[in-house]
ZAROZA-632143 format. One line per 8 residues: number of its first residue (from 1); for each residue x, y, z of N, C-alpha, C. Coordinates in nm, 2 decimals. Example, Ala and Ser with C-alpha at 12.3 -4.5 7.8 and 13.67 -1.06 7.14 Angstrom:
<rs>
1> 1.32 -0.57 0.78 1.23 -0.45 0.78 1.32 -0.33 0.78 ~ 1.28 -0.22 0.71 1.37 -0.11 0.71 1.29 0.00 0.79
</rs>
This chain:
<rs>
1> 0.08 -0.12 0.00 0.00 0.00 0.00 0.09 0.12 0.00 ~ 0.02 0.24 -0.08 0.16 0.32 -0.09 0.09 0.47 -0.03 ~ 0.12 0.55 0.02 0.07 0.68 0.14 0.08 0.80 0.06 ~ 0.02 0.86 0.05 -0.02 0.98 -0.01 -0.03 1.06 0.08 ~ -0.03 1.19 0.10 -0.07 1.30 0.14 -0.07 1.44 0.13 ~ -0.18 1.45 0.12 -0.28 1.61 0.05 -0.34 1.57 -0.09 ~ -0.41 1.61 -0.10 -0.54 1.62 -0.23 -0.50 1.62 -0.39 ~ -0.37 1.75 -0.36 -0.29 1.70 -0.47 -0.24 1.58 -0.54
9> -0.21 1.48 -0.46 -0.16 1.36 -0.51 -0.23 1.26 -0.52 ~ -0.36 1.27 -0.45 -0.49 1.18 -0.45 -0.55 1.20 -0.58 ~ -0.53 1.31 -0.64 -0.57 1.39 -0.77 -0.47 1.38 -0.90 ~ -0.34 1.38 -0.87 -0.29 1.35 -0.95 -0.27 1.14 -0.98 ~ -0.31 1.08 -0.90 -0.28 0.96 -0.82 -0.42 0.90 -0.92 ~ -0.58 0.93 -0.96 -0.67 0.92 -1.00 -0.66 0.94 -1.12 ~ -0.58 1.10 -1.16 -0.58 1.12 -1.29 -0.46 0.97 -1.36 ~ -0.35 0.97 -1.32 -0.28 0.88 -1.34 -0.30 0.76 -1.37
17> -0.46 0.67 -1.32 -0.48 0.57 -1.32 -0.59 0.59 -1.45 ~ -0.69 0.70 -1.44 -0.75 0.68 -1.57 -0.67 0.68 -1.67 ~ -0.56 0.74 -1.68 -0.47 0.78 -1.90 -0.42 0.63 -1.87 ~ -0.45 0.55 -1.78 -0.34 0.44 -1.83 -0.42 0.35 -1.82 ~ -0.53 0.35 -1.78 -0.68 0.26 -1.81 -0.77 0.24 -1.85 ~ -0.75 0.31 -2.05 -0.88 0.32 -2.05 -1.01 0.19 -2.10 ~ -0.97 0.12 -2.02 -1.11 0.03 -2.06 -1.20 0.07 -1.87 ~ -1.20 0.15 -1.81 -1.29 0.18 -1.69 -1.42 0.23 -1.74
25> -1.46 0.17 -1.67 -1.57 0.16 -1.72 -1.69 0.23 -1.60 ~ -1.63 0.24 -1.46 -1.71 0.25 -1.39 -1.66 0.31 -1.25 ~ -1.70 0.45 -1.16 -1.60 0.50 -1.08 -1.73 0.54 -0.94 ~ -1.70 0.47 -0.84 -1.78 0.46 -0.71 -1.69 0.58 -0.61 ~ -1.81 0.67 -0.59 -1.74 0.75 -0.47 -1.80 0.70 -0.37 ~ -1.78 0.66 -0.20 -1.80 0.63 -0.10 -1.78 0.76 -0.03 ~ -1.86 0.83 -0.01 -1.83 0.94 0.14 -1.77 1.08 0.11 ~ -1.71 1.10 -0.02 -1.64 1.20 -0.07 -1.71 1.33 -0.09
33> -1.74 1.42 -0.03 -1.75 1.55 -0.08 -1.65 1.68 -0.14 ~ -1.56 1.64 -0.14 -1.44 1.72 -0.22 -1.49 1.76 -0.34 ~ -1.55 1.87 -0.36 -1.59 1.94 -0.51 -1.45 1.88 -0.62 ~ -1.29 1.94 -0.55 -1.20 1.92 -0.65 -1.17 1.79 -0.69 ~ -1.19 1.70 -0.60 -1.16 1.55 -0.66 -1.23 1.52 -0.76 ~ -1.41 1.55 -0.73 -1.50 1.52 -0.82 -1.47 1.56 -0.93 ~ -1.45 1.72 -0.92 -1.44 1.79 -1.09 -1.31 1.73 -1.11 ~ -1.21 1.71 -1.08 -1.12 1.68 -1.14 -1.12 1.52 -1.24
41> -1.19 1.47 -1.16 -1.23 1.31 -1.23 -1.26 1.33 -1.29 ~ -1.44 1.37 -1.27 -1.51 1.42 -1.42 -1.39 1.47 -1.53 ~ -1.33 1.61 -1.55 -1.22 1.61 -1.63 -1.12 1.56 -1.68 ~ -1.09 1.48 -1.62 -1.00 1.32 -1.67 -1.10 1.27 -1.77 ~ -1.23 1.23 -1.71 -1.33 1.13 -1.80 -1.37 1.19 -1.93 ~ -1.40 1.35 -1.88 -1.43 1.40 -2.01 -1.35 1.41 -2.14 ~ -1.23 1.38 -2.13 -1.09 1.36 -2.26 -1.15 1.27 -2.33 ~ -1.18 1.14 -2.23 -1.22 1.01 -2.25 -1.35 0.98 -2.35
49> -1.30 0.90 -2.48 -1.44 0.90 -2.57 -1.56 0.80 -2.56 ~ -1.53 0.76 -2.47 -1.63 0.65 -2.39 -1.72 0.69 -2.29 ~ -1.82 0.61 -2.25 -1.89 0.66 -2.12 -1.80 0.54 -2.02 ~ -1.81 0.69 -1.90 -1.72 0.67 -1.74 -1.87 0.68 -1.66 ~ -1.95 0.54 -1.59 -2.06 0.61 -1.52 -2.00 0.61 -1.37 ~ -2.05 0.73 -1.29 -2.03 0.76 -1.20 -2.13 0.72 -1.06 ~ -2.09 0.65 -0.97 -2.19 0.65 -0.85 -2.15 0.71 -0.74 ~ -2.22 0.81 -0.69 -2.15 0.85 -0.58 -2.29 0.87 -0.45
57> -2.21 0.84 -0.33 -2.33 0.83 -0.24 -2.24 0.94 -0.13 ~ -2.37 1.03 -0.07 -2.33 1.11 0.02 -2.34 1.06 0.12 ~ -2.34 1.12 0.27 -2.37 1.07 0.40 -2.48 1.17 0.44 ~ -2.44 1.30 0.41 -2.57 1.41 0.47 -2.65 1.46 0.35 ~ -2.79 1.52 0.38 -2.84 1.57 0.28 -2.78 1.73 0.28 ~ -2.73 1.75 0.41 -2.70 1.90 0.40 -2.62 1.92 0.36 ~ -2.55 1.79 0.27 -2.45 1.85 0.15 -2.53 1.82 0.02 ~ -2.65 1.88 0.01 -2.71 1.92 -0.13 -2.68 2.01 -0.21
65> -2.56 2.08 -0.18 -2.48 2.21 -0.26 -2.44 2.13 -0.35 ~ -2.38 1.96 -0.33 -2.34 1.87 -0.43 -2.37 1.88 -0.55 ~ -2.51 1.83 -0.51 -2.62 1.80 -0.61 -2.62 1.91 -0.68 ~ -2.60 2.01 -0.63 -2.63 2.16 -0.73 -2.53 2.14 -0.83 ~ -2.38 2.10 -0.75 -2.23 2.17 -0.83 -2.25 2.05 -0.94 ~ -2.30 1.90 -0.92 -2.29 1.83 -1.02 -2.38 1.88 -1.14 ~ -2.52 1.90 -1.13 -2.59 1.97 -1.24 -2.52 2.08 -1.32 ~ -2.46 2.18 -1.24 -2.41 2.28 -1.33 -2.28 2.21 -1.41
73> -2.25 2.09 -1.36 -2.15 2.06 -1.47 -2.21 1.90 -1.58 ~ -2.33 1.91 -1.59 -2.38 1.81 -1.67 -2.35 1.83 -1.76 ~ -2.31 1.92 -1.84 -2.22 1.91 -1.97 -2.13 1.85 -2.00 ~ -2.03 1.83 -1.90 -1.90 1.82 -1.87 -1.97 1.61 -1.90 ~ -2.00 1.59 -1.79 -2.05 1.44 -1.77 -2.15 1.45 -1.72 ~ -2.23 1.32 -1.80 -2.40 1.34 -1.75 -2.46 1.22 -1.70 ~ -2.36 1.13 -1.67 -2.38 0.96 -1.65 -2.31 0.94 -1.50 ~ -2.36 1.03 -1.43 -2.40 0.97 -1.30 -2.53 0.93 -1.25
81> -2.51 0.91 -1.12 -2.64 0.88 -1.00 -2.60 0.90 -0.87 ~ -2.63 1.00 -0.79 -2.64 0.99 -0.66 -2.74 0.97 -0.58 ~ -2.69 0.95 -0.44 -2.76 0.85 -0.39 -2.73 0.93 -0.20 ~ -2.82 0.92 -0.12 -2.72 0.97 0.03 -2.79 0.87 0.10 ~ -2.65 0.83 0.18 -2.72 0.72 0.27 -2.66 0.78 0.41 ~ -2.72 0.80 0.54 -2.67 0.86 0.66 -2.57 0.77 0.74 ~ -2.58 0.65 0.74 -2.51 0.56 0.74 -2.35 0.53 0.67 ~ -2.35 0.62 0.56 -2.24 0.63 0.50 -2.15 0.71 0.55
89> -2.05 0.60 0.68 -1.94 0.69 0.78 -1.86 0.65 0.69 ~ -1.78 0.60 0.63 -1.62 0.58 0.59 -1.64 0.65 0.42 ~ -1.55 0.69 0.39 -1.45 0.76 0.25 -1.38 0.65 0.19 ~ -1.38 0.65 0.05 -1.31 0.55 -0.02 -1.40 0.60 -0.21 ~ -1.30 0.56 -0.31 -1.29 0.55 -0.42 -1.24 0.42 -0.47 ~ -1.37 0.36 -0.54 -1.28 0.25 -0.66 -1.30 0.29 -0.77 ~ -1.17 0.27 -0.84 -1.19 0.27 -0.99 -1.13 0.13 -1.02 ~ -1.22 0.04 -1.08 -1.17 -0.12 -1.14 -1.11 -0.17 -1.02
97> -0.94 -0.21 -1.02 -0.89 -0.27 -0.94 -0.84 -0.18 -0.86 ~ -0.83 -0.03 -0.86 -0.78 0.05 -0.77 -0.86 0.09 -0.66 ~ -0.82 0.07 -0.54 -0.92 0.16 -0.41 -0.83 0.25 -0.33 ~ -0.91 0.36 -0.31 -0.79 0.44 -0.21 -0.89 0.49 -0.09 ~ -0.88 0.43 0.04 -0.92 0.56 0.19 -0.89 0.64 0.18 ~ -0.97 0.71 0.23 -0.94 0.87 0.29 -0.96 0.88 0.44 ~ -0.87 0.96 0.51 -0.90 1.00 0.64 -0.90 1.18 0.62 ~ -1.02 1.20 0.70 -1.05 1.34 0.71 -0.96 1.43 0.77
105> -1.00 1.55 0.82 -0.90 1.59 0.85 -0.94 1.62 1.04 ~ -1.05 1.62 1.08 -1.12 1.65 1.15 -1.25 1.57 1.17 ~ -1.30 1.53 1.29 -1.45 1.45 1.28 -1.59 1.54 1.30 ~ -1.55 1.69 1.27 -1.68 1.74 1.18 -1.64 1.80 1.03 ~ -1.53 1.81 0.99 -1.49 1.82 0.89 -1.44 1.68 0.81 ~ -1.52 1.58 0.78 -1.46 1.45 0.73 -1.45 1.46 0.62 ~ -1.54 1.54 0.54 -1.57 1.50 0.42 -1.51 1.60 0.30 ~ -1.39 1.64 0.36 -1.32 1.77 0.32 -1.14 1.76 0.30
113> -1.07 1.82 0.19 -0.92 1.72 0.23 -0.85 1.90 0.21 ~ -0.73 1.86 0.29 -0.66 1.99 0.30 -0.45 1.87 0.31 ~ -0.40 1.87 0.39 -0.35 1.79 0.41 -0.29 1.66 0.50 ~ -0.40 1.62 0.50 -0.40 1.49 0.60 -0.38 1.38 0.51 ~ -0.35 1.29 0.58 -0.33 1.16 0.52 -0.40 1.12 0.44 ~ -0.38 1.00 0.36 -0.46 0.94 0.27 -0.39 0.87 0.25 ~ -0.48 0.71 0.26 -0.41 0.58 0.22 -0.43 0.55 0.09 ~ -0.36 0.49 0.02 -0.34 0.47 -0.16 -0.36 0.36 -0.18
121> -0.40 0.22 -0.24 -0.34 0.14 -0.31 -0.39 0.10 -0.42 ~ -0.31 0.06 -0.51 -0.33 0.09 -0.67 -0.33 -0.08 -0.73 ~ -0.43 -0.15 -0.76 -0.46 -0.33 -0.82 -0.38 -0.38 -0.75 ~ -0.37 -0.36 -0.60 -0.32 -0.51 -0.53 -0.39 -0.59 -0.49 ~ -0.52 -0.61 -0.47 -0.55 -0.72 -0.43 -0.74 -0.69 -0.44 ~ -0.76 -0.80 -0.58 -0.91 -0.81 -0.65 -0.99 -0.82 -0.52 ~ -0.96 -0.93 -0.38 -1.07 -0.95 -0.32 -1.14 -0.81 -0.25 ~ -1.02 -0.77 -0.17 -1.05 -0.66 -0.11 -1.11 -0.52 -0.21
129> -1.10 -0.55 -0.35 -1.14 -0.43 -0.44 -1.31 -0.48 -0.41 ~ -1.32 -0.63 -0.41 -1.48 -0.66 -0.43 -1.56 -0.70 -0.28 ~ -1.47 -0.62 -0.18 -1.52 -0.63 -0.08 -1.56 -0.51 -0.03 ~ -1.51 -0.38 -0.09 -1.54 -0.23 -0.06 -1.64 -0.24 -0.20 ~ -1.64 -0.28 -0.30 -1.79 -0.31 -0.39 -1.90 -0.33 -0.31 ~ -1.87 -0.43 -0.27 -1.96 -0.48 -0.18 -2.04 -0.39 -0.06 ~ -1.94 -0.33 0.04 -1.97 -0.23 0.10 -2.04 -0.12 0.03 ~ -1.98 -0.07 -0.08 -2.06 0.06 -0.14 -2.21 -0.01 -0.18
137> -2.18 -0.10 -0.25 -2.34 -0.16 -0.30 -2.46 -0.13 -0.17 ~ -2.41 -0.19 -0.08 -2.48 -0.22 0.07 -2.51 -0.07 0.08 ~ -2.44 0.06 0.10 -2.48 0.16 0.12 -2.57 0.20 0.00 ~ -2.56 0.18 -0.12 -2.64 0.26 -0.21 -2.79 0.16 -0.20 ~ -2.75 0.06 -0.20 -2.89 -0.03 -0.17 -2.99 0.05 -0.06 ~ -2.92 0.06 0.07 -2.96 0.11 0.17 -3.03 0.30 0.16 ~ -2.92 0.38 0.08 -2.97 0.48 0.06 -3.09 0.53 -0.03 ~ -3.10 0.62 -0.06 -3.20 0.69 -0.14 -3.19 0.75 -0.25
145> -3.24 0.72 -0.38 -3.19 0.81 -0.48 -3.26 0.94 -0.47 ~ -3.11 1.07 -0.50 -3.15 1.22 -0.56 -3.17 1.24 -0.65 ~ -3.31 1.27 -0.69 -3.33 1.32 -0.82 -3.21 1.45 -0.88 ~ -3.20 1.46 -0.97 -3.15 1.56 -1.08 -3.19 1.64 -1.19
</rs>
């Protein structure tokens, strides 16, 4: 597992994995509210001449600013679905074989990155990729869809 730290390199660390993957097909946010990670994905995907669908599940509704900042960029990418489940305490991203934690920086500020840690790991090990599948499924099953 390889350690990252600050936003920067979680960002450059995502872009890195899309230009060198492109058969992805499919990118799960768990717990993330970072406007910059999101847009920056989306702008990775949008190079991309394929559809990248996106799932992303919140924890609070009173991050419905989300929902706003994603609409305004439906141009950009339009093949998501969100979802908020309150239940959704832990941060994580898969893309394919890659998953990376996030630790917050603060436990009212969780869902926010400045520079705090962040654990990385990049296709080491399929089970554990289909075990945080697993987990996200459970939450999006569990949550609620937001219209758009």
């Amino acid at each position: 597992m390889g350690f990252l730290i600050g936003r920067s390199y979680l960002i450059s660390a995502i872009r890195n994995y899309l230009n060198t993957h492109p058969d992805t097909q499919e990118i799960l946010f768990h717990g993330i509210m970072d406007k910059e990670i999101l847009y920056s994905t989306v702008a990775v995907t949008s190079n991309i001449e394929r559809d990248i669908a996106f799932k992303v599940i919140i924890p609070r509704l009173k991050d419905f600013r989300l929902i706003n900042w994603f609409q305004e960029y439906k141009e950009i990418h339009n093949h998501y679905e969100i979802r908020s489940n309150p239940k959704c305490y832990s941060q994580f991203i898969v893309i394919d074989n890659m998953f990376i934690f996030v630790s917050g920086n603060s436990k009212d500020n969780l869902h926010t990155f400045n520079e705090q840690a962040i654990g990385f790991t990049e296709e080491a090990d399929q089970e554990a990729c289909d075990q945080l599948k697993a987990i996200f499924l459970n939450s999006w099953n569990g949550g609620f869809r937001l219209k758009l």
